[in-house]
MOPAC internal coordinates of N, CA, C and O (Angstrom, degrees):
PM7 1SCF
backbone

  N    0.0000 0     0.00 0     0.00 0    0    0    0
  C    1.4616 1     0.00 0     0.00 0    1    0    0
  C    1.5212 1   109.56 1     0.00 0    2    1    0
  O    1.2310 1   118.82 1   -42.66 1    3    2    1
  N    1.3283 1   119.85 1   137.34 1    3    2    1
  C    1.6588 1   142.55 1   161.32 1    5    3    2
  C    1.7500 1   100.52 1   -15.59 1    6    5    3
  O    1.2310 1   131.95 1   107.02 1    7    6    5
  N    2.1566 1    94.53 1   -72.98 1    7    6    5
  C    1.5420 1    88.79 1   170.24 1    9    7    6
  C    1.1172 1   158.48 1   -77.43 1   10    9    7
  O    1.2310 1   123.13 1  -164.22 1   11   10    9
  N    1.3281 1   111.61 1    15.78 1   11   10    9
  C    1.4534 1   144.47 1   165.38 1   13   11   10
  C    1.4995 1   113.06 1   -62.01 1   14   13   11
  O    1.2310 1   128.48 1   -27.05 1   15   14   13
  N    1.2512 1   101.27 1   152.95 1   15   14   13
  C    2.1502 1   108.57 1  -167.89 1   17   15   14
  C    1.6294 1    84.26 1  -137.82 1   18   17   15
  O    1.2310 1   129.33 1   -46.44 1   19   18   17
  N    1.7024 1    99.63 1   133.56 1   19   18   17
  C    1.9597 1   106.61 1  -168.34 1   21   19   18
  C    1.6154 1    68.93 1  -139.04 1   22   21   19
  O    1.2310 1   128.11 1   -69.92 1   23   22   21
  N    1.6854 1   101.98 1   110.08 1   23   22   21
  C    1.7031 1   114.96 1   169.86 1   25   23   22
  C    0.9895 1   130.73 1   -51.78 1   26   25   23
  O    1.2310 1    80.64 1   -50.77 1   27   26   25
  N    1.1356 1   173.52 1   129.23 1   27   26   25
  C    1.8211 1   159.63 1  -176.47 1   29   27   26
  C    1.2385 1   112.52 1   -49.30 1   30   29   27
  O    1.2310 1   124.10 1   -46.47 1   31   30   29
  N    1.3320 1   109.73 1   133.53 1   31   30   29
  C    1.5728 1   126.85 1  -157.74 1   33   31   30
  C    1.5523 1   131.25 1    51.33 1   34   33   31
  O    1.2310 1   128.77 1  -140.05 1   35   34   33
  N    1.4898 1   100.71 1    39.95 1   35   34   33
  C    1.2356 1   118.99 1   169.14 1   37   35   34
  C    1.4590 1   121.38 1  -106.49 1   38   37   35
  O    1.2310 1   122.65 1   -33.06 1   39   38   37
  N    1.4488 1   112.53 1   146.94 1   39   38   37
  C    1.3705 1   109.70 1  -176.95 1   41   39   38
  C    1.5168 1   129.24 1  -103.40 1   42   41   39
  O    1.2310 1   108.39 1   -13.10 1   43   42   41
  N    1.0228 1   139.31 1   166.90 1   43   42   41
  C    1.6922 1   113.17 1   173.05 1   45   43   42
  C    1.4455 1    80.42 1  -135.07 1   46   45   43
  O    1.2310 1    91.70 1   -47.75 1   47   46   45
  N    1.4638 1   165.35 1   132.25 1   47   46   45
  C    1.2983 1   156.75 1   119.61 1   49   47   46
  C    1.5230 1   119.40 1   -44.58 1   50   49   47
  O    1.2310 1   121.04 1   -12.22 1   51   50   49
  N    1.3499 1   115.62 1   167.78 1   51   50   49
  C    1.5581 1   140.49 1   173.77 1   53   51   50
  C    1.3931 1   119.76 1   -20.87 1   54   53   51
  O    1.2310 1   109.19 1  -110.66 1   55   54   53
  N    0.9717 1   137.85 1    69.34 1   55   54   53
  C    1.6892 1   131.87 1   157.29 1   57   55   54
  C    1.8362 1   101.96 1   112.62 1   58   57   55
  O    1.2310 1   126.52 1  -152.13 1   59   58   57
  N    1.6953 1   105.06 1    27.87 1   59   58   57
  C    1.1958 1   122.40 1   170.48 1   61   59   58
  C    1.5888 1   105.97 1   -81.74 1   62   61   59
  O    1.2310 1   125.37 1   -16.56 1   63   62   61
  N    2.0149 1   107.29 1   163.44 1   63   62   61
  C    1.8106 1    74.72 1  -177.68 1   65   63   62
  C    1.8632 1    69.87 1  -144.49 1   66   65   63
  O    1.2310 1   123.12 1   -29.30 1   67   66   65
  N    1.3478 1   111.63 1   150.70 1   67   66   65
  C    1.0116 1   117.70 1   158.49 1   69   67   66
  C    1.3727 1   124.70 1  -116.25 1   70   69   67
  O    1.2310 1   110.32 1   -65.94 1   71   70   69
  N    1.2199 1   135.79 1   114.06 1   71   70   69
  C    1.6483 1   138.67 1  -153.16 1   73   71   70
  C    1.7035 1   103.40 1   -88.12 1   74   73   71
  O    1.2310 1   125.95 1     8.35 1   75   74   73
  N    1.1210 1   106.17 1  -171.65 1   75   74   73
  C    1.5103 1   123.01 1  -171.30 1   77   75   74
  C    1.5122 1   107.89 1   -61.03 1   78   77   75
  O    1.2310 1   120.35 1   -35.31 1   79   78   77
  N    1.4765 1   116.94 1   144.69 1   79   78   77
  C    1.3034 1   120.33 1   158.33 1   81   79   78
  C    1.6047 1   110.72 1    75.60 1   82   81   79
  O    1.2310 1   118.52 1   163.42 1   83   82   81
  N    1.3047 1   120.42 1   -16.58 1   83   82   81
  C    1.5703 1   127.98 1  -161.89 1   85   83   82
  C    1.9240 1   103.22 1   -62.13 1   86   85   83
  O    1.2310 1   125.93 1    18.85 1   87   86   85
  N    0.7204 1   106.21 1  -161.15 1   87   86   85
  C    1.4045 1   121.49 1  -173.92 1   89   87   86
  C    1.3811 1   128.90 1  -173.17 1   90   89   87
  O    1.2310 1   112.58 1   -70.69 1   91   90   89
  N    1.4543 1   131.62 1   109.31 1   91   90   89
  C    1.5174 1   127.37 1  -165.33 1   93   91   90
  C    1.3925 1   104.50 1  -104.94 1   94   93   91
  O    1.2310 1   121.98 1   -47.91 1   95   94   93
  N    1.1795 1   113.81 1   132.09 1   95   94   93
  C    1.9406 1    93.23 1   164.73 1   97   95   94
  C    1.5742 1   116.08 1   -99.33 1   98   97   95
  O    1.2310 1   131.33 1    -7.59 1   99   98   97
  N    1.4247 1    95.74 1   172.41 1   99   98   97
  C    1.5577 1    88.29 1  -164.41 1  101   99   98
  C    1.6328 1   115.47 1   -69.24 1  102  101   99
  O    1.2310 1   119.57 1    -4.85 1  103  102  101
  N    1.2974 1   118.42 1   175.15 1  103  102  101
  C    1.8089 1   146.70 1  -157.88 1  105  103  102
  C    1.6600 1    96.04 1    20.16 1  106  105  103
  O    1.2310 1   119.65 1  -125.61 1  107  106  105
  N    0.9469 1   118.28 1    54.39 1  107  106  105
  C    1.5724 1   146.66 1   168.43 1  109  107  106
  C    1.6604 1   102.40 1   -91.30 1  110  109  107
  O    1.2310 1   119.93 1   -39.35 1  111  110  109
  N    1.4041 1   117.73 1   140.65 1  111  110  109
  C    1.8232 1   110.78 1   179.69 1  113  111  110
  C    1.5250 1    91.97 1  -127.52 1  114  113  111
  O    1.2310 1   122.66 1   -33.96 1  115  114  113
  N    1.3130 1   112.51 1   146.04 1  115  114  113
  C    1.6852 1   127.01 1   171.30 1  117  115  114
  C    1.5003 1    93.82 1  -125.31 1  118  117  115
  O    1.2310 1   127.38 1   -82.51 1  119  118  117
  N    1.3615 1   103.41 1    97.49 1  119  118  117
  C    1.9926 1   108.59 1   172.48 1  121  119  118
  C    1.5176 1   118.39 1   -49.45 1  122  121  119
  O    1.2310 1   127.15 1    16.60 1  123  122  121
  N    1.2614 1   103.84 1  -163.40 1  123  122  121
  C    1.2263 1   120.98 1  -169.00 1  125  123  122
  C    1.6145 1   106.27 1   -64.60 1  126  125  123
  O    1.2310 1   100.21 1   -52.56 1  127  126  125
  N    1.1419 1   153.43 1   127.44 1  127  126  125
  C    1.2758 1   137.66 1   161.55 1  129  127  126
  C    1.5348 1   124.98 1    52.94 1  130  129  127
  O    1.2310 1   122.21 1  -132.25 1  131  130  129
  N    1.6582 1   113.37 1    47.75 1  131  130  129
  C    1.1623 1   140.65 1  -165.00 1  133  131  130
  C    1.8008 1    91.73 1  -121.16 1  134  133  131
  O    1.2310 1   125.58 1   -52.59 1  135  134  133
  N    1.5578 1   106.88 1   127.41 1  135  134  133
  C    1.2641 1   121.94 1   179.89 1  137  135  134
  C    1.8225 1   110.84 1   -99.67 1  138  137  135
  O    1.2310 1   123.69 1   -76.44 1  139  138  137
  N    1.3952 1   110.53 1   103.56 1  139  138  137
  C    1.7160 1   105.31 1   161.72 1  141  139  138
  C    1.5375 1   118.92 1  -105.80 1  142  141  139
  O    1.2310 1   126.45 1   -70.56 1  143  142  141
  N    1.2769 1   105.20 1   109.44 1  143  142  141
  C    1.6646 1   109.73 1  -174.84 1  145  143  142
  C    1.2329 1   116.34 1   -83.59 1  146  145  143
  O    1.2310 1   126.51 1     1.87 1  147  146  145
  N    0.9874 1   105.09 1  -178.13 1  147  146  145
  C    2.1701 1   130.62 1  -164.27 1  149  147  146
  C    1.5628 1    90.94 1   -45.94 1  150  149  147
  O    1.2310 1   132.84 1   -64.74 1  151  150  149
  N    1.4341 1    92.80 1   115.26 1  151  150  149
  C    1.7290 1   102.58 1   149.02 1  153  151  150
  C    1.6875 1   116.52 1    83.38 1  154  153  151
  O    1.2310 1   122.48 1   178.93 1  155  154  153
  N    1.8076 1   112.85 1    -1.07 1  155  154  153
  C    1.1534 1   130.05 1   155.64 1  157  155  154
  C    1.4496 1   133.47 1   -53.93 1  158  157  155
  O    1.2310 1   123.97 1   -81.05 1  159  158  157
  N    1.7916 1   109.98 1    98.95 1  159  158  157
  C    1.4413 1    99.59 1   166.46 1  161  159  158
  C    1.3781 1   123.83 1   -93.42 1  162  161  159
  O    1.2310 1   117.92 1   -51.32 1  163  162  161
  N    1.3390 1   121.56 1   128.68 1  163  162  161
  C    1.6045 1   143.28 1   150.78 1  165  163  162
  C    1.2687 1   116.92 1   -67.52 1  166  165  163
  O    1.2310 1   126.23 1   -71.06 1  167  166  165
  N    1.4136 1   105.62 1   108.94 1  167  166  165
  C    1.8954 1   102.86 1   172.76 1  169  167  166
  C    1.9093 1   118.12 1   -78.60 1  170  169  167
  O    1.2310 1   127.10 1     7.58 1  171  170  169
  N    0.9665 1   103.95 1  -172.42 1  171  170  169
  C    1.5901 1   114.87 1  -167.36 1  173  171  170
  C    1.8391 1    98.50 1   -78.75 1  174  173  171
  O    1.2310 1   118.20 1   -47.35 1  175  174  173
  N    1.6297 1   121.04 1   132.65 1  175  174  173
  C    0.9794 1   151.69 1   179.29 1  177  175  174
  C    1.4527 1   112.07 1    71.33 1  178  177  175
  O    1.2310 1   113.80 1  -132.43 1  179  178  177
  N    1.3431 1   129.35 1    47.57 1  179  178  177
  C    1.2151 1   114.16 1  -149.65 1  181  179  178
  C    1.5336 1    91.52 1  -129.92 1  182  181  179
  O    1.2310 1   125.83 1   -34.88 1  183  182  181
  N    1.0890 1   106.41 1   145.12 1  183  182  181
  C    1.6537 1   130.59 1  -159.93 1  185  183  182
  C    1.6365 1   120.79 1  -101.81 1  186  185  183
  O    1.2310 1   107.78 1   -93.60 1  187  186  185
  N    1.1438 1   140.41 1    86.40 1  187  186  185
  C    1.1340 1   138.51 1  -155.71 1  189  187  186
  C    1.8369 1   113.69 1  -108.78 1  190  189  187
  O    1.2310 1   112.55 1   -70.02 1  191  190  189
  N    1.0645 1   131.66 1   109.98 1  191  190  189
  C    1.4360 1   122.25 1  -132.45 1  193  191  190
  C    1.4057 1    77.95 1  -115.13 1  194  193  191
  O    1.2310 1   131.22 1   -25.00 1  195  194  193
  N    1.7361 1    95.95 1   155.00 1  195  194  193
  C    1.5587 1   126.81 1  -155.67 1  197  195  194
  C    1.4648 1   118.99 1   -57.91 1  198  197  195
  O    1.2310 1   110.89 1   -88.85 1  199  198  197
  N    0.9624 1   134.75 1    91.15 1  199  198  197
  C    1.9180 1   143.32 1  -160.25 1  201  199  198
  C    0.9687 1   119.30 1    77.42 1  202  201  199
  O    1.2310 1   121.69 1  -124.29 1  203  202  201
  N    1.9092 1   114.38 1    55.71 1  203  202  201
  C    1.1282 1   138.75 1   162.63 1  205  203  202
  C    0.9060 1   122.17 1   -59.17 1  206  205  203
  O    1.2310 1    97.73 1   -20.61 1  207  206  205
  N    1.5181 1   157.31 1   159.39 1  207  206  205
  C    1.4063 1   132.60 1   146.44 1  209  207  206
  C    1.8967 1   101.12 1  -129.94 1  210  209  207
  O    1.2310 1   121.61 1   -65.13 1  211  210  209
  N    1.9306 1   114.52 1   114.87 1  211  210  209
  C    1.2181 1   117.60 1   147.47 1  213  211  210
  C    1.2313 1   111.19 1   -76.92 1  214  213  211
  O    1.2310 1   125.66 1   -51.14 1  215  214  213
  N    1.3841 1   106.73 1   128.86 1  215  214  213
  C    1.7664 1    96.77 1   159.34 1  217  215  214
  C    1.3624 1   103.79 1  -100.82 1  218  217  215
  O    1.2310 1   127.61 1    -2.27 1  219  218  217
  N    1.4795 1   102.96 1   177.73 1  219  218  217
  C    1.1142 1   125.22 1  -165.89 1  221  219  218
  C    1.8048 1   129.40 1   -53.37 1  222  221  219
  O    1.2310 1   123.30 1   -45.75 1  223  222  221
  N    1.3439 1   111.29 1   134.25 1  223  222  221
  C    1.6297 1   117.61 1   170.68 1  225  223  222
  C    2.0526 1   105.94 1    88.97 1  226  225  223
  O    1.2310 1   138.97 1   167.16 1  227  226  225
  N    1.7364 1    80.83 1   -12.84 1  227  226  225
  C    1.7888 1    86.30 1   175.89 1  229  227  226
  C    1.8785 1   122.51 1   -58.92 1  230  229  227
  O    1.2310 1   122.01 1   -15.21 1  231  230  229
  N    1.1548 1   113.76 1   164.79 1  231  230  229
  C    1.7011 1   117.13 1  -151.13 1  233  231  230
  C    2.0403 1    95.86 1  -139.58 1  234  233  231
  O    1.2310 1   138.21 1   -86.22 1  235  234  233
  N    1.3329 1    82.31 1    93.78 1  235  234  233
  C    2.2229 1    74.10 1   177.68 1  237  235  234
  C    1.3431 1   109.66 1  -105.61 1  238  237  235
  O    1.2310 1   113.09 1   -38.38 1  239  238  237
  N    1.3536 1   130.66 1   141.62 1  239  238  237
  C    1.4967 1   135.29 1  -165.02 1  241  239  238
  C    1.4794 1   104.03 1   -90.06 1  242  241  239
  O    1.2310 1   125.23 1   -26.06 1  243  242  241
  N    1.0051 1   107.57 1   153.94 1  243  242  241
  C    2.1241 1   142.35 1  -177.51 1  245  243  242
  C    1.8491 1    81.71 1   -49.76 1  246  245  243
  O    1.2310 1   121.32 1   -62.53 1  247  246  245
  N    1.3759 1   115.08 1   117.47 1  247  246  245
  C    1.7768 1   138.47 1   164.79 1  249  247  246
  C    1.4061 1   121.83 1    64.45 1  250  249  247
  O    1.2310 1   128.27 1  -129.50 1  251  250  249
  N    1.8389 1   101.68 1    50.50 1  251  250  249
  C    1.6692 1   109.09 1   173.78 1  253  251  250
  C    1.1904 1   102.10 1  -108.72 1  254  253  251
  O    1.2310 1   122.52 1   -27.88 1  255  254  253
  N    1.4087 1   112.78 1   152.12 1  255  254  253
  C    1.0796 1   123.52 1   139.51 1  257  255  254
  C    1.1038 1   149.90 1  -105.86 1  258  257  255
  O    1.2310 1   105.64 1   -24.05 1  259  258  257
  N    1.4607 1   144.22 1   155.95 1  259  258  257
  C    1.5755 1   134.03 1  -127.78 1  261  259  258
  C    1.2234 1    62.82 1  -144.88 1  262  261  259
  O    1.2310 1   116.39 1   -33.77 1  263  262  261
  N    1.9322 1   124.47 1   146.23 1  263  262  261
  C    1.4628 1   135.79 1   152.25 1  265  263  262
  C    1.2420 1    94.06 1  -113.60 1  266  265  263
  O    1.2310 1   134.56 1   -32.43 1  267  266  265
  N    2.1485 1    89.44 1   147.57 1  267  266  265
  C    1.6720 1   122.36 1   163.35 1  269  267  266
  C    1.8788 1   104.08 1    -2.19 1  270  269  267
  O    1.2310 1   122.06 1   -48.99 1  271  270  269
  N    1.0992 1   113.65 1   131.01 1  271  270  269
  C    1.3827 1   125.30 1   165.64 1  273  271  270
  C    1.5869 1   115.42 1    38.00 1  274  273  271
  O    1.2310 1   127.83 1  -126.91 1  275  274  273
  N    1.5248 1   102.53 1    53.09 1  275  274  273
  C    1.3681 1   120.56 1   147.86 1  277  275  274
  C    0.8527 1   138.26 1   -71.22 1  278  277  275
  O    1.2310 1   109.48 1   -53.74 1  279  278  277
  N    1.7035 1   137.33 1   126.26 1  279  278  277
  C    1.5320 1   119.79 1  -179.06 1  281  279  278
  C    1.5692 1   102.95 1  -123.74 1  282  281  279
  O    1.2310 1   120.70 1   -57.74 1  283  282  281
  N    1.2549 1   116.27 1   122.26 1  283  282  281
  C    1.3086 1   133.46 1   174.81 1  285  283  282
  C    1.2520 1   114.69 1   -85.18 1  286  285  283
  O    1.2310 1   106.35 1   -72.87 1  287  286  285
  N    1.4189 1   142.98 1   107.13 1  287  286  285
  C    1.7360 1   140.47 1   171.52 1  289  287  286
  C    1.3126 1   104.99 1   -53.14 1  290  289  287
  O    1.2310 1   130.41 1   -27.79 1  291  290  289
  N    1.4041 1    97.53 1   152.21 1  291  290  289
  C    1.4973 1   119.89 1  -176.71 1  293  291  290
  C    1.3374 1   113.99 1   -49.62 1  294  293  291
  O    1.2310 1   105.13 1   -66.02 1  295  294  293
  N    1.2495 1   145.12 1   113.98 1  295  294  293
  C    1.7730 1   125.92 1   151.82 1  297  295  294
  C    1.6014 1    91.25 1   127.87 1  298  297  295
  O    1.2310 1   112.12 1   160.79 1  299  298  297
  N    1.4641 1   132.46 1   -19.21 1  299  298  297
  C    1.7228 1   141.84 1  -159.43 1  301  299  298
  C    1.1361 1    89.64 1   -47.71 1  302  301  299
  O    1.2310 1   121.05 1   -26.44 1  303  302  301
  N    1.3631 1   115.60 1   153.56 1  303  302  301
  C    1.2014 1   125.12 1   131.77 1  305  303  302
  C    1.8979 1   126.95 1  -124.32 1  306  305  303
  O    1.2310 1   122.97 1   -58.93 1  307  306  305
  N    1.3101 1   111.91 1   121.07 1  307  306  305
  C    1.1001 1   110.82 1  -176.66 1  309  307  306
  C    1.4297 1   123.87 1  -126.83 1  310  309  307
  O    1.2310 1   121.60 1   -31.89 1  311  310  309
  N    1.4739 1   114.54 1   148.11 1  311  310  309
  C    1.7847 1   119.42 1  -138.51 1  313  311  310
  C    1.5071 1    93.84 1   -84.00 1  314  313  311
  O    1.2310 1   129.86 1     1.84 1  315  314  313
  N    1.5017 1    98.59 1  -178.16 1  315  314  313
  C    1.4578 1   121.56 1  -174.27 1  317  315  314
  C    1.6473 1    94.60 1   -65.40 1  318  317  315
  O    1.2310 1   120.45 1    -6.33 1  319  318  317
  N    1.5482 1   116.75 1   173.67 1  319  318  317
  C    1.1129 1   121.82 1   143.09 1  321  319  318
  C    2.2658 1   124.16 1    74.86 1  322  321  319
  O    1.2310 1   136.63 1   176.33 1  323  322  321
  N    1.7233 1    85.40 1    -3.67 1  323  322  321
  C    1.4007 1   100.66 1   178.73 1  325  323  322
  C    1.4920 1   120.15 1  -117.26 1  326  325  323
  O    1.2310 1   134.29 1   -25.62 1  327  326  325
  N    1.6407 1    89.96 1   154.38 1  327  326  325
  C    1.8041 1   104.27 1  -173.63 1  329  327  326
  C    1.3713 1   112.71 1  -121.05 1  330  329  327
  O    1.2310 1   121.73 1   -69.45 1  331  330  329
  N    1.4883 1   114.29 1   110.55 1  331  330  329
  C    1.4859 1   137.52 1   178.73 1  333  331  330
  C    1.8240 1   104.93 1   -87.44 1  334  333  331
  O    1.2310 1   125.99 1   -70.21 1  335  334  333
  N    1.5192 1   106.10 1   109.79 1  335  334  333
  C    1.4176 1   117.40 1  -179.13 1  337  335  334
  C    1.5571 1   110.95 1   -44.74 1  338  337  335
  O    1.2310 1   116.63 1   -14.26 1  339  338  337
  N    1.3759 1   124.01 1   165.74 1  339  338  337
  C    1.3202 1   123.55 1   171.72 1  341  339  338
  C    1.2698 1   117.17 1   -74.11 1  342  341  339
  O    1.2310 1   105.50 1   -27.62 1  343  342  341
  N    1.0239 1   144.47 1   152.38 1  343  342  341
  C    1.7580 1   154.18 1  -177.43 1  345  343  342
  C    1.7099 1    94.89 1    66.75 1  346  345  343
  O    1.2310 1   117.75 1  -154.09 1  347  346  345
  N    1.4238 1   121.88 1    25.91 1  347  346  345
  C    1.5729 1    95.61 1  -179.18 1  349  347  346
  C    1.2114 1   106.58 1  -117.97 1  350  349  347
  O    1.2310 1   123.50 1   -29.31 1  351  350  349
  N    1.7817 1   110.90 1   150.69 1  351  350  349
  C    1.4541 1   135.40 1   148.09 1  353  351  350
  C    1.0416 1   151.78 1   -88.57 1  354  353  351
  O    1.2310 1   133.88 1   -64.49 1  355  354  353
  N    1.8381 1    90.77 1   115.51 1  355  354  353
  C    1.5438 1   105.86 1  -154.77 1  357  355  354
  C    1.7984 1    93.34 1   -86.59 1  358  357  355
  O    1.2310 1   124.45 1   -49.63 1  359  358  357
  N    1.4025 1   109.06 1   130.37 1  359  358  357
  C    1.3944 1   113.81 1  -172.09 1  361  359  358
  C    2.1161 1   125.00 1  -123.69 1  362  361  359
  O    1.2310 1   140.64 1  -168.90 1  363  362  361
  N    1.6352 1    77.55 1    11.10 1  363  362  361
  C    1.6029 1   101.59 1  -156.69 1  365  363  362
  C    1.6885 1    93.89 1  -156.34 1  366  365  363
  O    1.2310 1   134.05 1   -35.14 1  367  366  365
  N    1.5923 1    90.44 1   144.86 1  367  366  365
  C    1.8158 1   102.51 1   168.37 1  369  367  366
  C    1.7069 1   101.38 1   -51.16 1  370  369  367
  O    1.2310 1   134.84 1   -21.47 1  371  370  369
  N    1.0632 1    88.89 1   158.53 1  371  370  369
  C    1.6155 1   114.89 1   171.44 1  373  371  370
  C    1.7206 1   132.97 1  -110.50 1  374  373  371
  O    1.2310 1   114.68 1  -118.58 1  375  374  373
  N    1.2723 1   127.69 1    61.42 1  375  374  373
  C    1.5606 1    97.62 1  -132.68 1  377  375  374
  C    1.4627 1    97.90 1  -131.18 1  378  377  375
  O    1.2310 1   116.65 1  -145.89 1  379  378  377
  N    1.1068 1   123.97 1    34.11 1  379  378  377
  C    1.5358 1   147.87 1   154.32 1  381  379  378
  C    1.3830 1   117.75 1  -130.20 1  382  381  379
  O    1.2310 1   109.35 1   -61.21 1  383  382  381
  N    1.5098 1   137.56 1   118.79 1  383  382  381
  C    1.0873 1   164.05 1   -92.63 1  385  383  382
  C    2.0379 1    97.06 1  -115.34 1  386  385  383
  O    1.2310 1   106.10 1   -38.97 1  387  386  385
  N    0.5711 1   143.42 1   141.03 1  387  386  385
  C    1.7070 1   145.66 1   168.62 1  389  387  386
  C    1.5954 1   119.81 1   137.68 1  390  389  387
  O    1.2310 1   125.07 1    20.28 1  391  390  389
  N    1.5111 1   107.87 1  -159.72 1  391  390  389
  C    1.3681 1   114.32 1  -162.07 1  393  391  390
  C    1.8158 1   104.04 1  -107.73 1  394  393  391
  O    1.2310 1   129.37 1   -84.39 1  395  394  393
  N    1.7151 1    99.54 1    95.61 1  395  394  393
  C    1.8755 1   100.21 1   174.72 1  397  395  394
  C    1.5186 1    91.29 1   -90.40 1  398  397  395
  O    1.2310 1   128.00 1   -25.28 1  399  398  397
  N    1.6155 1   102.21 1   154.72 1  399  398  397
  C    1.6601 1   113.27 1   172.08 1  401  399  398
  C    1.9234 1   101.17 1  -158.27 1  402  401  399
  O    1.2310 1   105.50 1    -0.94 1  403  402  401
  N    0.9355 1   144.47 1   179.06 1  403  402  401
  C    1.2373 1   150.40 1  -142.82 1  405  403  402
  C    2.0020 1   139.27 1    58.11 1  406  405  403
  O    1.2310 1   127.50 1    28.97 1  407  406  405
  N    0.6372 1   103.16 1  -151.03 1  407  406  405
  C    1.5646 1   124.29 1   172.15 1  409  407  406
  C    1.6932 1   118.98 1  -152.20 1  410  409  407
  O    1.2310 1   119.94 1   -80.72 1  411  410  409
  N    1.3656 1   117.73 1    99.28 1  411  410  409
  C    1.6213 1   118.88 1    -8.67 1  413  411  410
  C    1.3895 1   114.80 1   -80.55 1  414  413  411
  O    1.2310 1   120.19 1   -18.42 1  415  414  413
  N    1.5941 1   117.24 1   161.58 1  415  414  413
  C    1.5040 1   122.04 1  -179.51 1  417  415  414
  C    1.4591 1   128.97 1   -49.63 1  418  417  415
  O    1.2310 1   114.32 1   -67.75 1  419  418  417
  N    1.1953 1   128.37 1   112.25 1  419  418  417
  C    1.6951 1   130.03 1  -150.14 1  421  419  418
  C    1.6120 1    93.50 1  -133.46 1  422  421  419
  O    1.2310 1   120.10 1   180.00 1  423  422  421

């Protein structure tokens, strides 16, 4: 989207979509076909793995990474410094620092 802000040295890849209002920070990557919706901030270096899905109004902290076919709930907020497994659902704030992975993210 137009009103979207993509930080310096950030990437968005191939059939990625970034929606309204969102926000990337910079040397931040949005993979291949990774969805960030309305009103989503991305902090700085943060890794969003290929058919991700943030939904909307969600909040990710400065050097996480998001794995392959993540789905983040609407409104999350999750801290600096953490790694969300691939295929997992994050269904709850995040707000102590480490490695969640399952359904839901533990």
């Amino acid at each position: 989207s137009s009103s979207s802000h993509i930080g310096v040295g950030a990437v968005v890849f191939h059939r990625a979509v970034v929606n309204t209002g969102s926000d990337i920070g910079c040397h931040s990557i949005i993979n291949t076909g990774a969805i960030i919706e309305h009103e989503c901030r991305i902090g700085n270096n943060v890794f969003i793995g290929p058919g991700a899905i943030v939904c909307g109004g969600a909040i990710i902290g400065d050097n996480t990474y998001i794995g392959a076919g993540a789905i983040i709930k609407p409104g999350a907020h999750i801290c600096h410094s953490t790694i969300i497994g691939a295929g997992a659902v994050v269904t709850h704030d995040i707000s102590i620092p480490g490695t969640y992975k399952g359904v839901p993210a533990k």
